[in-house]
Backbone as numpy.savetxt, mean C-alpha at the origin, in Angstrom:
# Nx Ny Nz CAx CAy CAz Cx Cy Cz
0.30 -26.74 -2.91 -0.53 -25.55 -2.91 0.35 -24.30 -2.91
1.23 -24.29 -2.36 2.27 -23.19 -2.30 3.11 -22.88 -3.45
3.86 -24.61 -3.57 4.28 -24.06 -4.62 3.88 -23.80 -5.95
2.27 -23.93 -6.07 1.55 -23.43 -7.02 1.35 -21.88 -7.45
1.14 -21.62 -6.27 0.81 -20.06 -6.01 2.41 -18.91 -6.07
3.38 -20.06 -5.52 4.59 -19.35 -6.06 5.12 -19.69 -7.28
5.02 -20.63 -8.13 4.78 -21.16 -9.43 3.86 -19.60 -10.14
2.71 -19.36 -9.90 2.10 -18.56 -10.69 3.09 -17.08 -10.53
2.93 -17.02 -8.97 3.86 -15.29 -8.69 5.00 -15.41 -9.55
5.69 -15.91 -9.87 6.86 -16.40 -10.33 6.70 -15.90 -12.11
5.45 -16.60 -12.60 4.34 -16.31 -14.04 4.45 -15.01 -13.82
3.95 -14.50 -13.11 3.20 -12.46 -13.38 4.87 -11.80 -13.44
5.36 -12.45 -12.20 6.70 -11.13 -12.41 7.42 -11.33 -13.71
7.53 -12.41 -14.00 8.49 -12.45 -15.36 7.38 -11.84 -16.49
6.50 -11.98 -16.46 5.59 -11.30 -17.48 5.48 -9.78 -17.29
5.97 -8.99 -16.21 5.90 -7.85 -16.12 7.27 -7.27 -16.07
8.20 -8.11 -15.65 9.84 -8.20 -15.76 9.94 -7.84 -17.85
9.56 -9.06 -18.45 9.67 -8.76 -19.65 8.84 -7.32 -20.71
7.94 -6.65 -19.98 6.92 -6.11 -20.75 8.01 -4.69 -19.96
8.46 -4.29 -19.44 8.83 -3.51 -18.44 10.91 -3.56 -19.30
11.39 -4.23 -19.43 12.46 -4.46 -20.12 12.93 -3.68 -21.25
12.13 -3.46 -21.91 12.55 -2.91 -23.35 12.24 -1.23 -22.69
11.09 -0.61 -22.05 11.45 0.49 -21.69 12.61 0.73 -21.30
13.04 0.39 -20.28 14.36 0.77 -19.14 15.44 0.40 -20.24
15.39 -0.51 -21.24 16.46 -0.35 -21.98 16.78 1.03 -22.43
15.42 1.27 -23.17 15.41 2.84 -23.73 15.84 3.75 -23.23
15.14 3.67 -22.31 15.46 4.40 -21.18 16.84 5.01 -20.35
17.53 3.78 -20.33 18.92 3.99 -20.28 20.07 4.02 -21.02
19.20 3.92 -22.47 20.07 4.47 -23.45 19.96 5.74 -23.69
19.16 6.28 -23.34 18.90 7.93 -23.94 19.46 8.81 -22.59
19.21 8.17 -21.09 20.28 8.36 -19.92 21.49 8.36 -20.20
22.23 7.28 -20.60 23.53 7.30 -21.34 24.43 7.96 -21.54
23.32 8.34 -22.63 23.54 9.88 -23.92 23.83 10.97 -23.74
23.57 11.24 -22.24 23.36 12.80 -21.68 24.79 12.71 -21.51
25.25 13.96 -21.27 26.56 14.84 -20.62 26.89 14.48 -19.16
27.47 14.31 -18.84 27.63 13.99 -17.09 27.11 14.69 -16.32
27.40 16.25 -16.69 26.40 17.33 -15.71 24.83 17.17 -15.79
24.33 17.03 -17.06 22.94 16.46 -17.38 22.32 15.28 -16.66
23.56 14.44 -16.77 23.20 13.15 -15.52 23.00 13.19 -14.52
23.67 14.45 -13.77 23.73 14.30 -12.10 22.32 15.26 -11.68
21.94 16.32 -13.08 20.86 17.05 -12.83 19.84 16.34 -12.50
19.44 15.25 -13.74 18.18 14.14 -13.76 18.45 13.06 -12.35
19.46 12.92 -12.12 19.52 11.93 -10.96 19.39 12.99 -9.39
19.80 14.14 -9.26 19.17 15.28 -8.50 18.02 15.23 -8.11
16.99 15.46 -9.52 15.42 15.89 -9.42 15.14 14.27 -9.05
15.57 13.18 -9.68 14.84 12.07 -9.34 14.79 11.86 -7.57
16.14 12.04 -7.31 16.28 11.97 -5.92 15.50 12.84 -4.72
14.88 13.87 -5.55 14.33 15.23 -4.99 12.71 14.60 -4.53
12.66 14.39 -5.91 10.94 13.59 -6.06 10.93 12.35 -5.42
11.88 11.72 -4.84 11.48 10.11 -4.48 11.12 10.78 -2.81
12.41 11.68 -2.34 12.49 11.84 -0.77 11.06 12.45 -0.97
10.66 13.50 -1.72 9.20 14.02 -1.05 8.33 13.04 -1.27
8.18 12.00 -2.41 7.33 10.82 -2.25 7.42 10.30 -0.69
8.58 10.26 -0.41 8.69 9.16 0.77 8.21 10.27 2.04
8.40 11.26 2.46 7.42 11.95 3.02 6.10 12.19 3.10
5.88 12.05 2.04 4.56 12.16 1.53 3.61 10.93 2.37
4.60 9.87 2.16 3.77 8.92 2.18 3.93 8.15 3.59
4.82 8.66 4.29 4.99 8.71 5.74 4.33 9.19 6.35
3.84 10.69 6.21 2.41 11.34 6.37 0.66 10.73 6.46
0.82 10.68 5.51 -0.39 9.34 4.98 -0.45 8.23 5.91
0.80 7.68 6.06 0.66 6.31 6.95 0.67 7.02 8.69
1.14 7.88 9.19 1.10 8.16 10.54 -0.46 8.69 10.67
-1.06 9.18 10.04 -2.63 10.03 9.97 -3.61 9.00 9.81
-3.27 7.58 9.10 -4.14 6.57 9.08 -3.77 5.86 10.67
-2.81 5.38 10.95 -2.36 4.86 12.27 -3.12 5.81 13.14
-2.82 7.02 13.08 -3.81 7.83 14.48 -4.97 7.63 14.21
-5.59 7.12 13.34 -6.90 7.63 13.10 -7.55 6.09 13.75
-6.70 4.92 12.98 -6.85 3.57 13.50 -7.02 3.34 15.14
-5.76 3.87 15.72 -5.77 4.01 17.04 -7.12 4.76 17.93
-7.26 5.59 17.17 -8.31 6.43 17.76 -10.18 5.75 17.91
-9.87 5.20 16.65 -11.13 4.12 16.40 -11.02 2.94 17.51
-9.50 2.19 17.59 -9.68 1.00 18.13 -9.75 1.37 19.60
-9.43 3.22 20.04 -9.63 3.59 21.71 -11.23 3.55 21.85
-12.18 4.05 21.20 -13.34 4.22 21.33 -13.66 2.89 21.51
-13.86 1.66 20.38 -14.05 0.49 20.55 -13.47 -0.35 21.64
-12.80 -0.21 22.36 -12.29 -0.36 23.35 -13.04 -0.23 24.66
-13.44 1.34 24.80 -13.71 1.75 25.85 -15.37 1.49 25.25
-15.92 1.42 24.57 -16.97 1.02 24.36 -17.47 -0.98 25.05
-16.14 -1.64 24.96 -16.44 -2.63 24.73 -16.21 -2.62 26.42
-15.47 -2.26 26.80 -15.23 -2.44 28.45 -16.45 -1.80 29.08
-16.72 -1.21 29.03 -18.07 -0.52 29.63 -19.22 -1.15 29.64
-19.31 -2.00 28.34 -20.28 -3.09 28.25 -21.71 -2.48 27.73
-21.05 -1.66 26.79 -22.38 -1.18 25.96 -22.54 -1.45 24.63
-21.22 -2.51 23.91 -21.13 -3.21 23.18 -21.60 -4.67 23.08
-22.39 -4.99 24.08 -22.38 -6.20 24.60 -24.03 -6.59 24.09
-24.60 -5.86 24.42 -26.39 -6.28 23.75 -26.06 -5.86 22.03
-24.77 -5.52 21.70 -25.14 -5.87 19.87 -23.95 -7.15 19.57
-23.36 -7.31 20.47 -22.51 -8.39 20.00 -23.07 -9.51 20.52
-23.68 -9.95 21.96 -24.50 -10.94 21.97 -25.79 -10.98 21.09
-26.13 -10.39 20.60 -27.90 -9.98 19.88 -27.57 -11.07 18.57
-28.29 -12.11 18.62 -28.04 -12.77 17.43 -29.20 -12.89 16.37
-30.03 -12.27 17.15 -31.26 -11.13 15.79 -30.79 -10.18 15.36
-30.00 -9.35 16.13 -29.42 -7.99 15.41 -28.85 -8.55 14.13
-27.42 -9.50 14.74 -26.50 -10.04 14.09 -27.06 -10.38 12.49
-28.28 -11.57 12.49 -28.94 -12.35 11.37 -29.81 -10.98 10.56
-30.13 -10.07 11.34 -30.78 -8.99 10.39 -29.89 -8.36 9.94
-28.67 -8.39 10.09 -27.68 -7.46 9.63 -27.57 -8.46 8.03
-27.07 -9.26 8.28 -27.03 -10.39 7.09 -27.75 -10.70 5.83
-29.09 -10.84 6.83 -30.27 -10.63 5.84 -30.24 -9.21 5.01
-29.61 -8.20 5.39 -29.98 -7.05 4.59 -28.86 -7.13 3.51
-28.19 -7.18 4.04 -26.66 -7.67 3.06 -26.62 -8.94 2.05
C-alpha cells in the first residue's frame, strides 16, 4: 500500500520534474548570457522578493496560530464550565445536525 502510493508520488514528480525542465533550461541560458553585474542585480531582486515572501508568510502563519489559539481558549473554557456538555452529549442535536447535511 505504501509502496504504491510512493510508486505513484514518485509518477507526479518526475512528470512535473520533466514538464518544468526545459523552462529552467531556458531559463538559465538566457541567465548565463547576462554580464556579471546584471547577474548579481537579478540574483539581488530575487533575493529581495524571496526574504519579503518569507515575511510575508511568517505573518500569515503567526495571525492564523493566534487566532487558532484563541478559538481553542474559548472552546476550552467553554468545555470546562460544562456548557458544552448538553450539545456534545445531545444525540438528537448531533443526528439533526446530519440529517441537514
Amino acid at each position: 500500500m505504501i509502496l504504491n502510493s510512493l510508486l505513484r508520488m514518485n509518477a507526479i514528480t518526475d512528470t512535473i520534474s520533466d514538464f518544468v525542465d526545459d523552462y529552467v533550461d531556458q531559463l538559465m541560458g538566457i541567465f548565463n548570457g547576462l554580464d556579471y553585474w546584471l547577474q548579481a542585480v537579478v540574483l539581488l531582486v530575487v533575493a529581495i522578493f524571496m526574504l519579503i515572501g518569507i515575511f510575508v508568510f511568517l505573518k500569515k502563519f503567526i495571525k492564523l496560530f493566534l487566532v487558532l489559539a484563541v478559538i481553542g481558549g474559548i472552546g476550552y473554557v467553554l468545555y470546562t464550565q460544562g456548557i458544552l456538555d448538553s450539545i456534545l452529549n445531545s444525540s438528537a442535536y448531533i443526528t439533526s445536525i446530519f440529517i441537514v447535511l
